[in-house]
N, CA, C and O atoms as a Tinker XYZ file with bonds, in Angstrom:
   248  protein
     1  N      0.857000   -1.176000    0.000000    73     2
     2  CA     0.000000    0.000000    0.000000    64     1     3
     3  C      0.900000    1.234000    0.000000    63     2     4     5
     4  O      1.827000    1.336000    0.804000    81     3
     5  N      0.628000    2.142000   -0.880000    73     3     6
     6  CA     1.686000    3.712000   -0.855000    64     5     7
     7  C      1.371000    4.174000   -0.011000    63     6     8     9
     8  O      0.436000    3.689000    0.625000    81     7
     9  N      1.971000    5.278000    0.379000    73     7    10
    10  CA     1.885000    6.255000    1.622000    64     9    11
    11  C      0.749000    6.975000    1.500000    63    10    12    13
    12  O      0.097000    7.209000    2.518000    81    11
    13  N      0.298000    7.470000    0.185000    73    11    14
    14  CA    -1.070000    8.359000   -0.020000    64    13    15
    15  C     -2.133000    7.501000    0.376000    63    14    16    17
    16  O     -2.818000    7.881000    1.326000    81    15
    17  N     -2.470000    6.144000   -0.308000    73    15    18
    18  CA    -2.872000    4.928000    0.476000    64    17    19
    19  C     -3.215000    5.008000    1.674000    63    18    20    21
    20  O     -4.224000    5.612000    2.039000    81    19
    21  N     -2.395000    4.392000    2.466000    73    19    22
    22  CA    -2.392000    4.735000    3.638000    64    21    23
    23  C     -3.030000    6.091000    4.379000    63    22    24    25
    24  O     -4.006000    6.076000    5.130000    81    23
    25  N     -2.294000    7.203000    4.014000    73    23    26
    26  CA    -2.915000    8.416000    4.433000    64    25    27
    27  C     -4.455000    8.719000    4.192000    63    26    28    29
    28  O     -5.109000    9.471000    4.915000    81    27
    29  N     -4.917000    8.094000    3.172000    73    27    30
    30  CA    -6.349000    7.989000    2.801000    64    29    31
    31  C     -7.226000    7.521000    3.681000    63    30    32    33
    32  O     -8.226000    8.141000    4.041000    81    31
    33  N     -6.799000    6.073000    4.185000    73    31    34
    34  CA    -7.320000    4.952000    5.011000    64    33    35
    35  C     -7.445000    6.344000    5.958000    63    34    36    37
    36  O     -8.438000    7.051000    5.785000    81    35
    37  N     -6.470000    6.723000    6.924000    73    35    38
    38  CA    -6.312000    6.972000    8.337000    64    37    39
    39  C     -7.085000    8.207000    8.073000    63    38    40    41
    40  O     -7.879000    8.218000    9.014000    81    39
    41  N     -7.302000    9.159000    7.414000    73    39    42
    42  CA    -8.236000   10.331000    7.044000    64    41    43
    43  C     -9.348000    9.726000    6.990000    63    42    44    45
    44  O    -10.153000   10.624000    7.239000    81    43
    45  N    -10.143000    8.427000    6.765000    73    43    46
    46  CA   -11.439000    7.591000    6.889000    64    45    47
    47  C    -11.664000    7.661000    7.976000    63    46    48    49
    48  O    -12.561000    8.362000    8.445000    81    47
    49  N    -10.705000    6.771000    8.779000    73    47    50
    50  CA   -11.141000    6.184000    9.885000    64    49    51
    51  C    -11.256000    6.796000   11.170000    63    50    52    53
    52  O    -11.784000    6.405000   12.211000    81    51
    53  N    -10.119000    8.737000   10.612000    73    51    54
    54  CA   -11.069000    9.706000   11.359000    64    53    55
    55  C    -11.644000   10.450000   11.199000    63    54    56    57
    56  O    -11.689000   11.486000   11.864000    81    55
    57  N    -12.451000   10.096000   10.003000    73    55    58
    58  CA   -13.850000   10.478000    9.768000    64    57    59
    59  C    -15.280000    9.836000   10.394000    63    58    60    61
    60  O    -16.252000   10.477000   10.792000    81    59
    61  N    -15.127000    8.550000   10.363000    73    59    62
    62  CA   -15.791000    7.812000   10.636000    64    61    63
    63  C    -15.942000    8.009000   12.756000    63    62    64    65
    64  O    -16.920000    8.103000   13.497000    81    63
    65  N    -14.809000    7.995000   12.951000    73    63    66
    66  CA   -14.539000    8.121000   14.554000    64    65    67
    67  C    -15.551000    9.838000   14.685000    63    66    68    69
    68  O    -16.258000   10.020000   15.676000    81    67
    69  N    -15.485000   10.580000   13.918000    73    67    70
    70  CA   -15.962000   11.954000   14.168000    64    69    71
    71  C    -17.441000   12.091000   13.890000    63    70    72    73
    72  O    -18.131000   13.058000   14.215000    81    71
    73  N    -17.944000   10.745000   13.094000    73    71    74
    74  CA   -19.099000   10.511000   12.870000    64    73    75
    75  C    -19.994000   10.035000   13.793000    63    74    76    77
    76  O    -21.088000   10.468000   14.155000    81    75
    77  N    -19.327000    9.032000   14.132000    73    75    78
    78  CA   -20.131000    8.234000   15.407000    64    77    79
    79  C    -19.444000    8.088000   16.275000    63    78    80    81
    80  O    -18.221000    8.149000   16.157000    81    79
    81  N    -20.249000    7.781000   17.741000    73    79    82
    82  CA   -19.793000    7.608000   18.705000    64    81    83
    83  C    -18.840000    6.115000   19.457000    63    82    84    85
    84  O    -18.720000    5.088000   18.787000    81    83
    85  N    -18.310000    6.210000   20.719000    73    83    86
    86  CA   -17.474000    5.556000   20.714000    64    85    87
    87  C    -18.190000    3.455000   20.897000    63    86    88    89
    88  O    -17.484000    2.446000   20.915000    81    87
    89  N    -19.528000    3.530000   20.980000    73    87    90
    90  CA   -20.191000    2.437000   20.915000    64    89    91
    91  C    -20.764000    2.181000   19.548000    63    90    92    93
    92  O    -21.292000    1.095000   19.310000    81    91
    93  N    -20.697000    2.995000   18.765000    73    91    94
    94  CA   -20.587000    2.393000   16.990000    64    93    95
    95  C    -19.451000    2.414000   16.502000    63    94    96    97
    96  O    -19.196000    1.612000   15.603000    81    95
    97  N    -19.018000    2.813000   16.700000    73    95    98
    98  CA   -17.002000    3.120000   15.782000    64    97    99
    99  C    -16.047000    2.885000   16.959000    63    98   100   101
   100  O    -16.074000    3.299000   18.118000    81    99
   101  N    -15.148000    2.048000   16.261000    73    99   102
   102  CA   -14.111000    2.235000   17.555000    64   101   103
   103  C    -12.752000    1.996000   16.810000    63   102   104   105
   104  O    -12.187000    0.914000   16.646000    81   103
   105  N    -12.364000    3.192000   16.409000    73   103   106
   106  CA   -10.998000    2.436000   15.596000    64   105   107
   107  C     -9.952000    1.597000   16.500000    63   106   108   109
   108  O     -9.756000    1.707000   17.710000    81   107
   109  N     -9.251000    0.606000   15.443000    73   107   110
   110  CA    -8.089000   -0.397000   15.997000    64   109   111
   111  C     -7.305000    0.169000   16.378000    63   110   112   113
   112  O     -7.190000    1.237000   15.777000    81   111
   113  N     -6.494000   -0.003000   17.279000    73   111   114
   114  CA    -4.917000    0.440000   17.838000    64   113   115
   115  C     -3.897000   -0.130000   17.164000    63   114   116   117
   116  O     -2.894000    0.431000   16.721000    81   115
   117  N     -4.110000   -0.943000   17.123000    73   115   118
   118  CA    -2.681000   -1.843000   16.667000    64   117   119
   119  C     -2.452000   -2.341000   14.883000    63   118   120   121
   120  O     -1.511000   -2.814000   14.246000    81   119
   121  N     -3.592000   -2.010000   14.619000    73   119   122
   122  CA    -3.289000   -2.376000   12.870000    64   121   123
   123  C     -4.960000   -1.496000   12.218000    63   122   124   125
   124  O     -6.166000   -1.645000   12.415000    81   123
   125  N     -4.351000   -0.866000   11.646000    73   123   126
   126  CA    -5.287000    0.174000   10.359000    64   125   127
   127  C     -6.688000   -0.737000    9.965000    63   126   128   129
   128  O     -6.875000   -1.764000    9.312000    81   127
   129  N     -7.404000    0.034000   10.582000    73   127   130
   130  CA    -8.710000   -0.755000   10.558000    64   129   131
   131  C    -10.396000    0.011000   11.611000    63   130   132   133
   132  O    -10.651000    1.134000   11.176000    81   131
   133  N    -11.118000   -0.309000   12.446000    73   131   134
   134  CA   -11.630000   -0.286000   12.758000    64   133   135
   135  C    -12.561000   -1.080000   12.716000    63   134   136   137
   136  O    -12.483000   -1.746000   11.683000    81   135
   137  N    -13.519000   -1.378000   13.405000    73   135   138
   138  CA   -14.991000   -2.157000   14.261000    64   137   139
   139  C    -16.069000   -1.386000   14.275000    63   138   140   141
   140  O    -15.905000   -0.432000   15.035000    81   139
   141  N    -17.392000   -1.402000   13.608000    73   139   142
   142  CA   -18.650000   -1.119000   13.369000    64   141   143
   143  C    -19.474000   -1.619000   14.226000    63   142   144   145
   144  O    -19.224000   -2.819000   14.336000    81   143
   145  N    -20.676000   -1.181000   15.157000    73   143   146
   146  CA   -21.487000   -1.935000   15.724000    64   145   147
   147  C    -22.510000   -1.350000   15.226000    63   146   148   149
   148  O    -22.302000   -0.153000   15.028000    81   147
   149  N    -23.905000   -1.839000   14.839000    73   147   150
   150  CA   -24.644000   -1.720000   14.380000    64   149   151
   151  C    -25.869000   -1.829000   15.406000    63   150   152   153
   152  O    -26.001000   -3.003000   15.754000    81   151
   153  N    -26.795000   -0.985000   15.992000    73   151   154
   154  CA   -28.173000   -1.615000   16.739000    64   153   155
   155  C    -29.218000   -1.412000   15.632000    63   154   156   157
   156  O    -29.286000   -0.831000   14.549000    81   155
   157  N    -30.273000   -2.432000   16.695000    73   155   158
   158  CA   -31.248000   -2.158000   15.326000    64   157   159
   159  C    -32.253000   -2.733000   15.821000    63   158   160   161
   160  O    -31.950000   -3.852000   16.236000    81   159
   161  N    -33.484000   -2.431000   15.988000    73   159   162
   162  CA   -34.904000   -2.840000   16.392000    64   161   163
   163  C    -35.572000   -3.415000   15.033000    63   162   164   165
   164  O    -35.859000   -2.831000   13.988000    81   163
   165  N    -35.726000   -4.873000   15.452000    73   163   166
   166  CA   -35.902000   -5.583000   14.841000    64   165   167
   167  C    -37.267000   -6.636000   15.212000    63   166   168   169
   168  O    -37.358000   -7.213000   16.296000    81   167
   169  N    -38.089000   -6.737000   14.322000    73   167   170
   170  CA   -39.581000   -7.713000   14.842000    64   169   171
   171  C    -38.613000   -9.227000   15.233000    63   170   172   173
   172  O    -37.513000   -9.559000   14.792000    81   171
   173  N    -39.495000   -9.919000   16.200000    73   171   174
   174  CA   -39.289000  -10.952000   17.155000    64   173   175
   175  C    -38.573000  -11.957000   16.251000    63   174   176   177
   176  O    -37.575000  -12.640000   16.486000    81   175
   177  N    -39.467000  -11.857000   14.971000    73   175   178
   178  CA   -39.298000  -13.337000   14.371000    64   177   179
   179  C    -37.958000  -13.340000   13.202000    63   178   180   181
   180  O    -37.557000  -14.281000   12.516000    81   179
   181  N    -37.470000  -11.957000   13.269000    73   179   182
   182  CA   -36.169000  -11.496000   11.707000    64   181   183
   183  C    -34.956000  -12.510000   12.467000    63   182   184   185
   184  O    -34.618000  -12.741000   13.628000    81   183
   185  N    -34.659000  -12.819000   11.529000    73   183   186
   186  CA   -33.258000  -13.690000   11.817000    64   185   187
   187  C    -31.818000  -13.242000   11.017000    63   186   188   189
   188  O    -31.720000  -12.879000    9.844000    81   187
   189  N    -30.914000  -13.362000   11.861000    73   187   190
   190  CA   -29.639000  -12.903000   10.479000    64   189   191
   191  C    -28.840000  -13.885000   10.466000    63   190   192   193
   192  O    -28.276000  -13.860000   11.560000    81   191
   193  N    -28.326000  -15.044000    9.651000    73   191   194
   194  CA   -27.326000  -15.961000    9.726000    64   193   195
   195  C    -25.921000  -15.399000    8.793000    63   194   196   197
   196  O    -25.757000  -14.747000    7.762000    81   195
   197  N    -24.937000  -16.157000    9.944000    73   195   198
   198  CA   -23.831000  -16.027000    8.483000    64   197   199
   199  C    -22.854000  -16.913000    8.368000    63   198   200   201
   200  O    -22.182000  -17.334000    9.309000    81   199
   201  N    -22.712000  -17.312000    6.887000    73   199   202
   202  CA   -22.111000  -18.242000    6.774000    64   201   203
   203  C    -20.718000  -17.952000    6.624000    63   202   204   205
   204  O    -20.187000  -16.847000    6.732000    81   203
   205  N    -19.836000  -19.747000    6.200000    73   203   206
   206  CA   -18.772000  -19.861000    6.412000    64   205   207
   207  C    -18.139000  -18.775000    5.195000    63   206   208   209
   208  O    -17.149000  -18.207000    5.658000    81   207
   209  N    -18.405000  -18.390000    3.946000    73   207   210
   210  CA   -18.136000  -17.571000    2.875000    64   209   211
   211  C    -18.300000  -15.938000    3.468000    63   210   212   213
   212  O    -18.349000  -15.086000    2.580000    81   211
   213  N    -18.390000  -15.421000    4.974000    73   211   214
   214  CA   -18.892000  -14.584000    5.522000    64   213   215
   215  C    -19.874000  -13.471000    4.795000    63   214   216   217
   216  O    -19.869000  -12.241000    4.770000    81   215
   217  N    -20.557000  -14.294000    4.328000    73   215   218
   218  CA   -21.974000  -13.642000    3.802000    64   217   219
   219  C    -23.122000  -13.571000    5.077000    63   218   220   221
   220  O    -23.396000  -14.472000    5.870000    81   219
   221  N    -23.707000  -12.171000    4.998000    73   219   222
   222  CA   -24.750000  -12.353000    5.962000    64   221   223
   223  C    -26.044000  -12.553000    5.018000    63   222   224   225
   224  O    -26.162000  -12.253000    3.830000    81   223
   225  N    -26.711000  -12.978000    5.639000    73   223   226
   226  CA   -28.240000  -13.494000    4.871000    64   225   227
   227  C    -29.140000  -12.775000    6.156000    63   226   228   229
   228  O    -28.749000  -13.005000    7.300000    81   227
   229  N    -30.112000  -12.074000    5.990000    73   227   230
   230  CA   -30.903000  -11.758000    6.751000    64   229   231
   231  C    -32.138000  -12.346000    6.082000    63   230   232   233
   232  O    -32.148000  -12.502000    4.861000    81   231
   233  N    -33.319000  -12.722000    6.945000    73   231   234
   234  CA   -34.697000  -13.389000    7.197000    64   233   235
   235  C    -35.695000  -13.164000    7.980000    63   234   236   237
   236  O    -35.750000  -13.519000    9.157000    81   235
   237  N    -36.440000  -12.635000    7.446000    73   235   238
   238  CA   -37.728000  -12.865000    8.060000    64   237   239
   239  C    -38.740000  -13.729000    7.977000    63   238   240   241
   240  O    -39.262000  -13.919000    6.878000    81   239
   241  N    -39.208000  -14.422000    9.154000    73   239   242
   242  CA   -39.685000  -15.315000    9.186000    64   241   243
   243  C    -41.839000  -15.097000    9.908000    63   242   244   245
   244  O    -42.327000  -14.745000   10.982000    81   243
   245  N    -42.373000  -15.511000    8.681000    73   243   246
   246  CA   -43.513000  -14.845000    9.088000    64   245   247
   247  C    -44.359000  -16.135000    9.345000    63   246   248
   248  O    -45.520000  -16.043000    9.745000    81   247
């Protein structure tokens, strides 16, 4: 990855940190990256699986 590369990433990820708070965004310390948490009110019966290809499949089940 070039240095502009790089500099790109880390201009994201404090964007993203300036976006949301520290329980949705939490950038990595130790390697260029960050962690998303997502909430979400959801009816009783929605399901989300994910498989080994880390695809999520979401479902609702009526």
């Amino acid at each position: 990855m070039s240095s502009e590369d790089r500099e790109a990433q880390e201009n994201e990820l404090l964007v993203l940190e300036s976006i949301y708070n520290g329980d949705e965004f939490r950038k990595a310390e130790s390697v260029r990256g960050g962690e998303t948490r997502i909430y979400l009110d959801l009816p009783q019966n929605f399901k989300i699986f994910v498989s080994e290809q880390k695809k999520i499949i979401c479902k609702l089940s009526i």
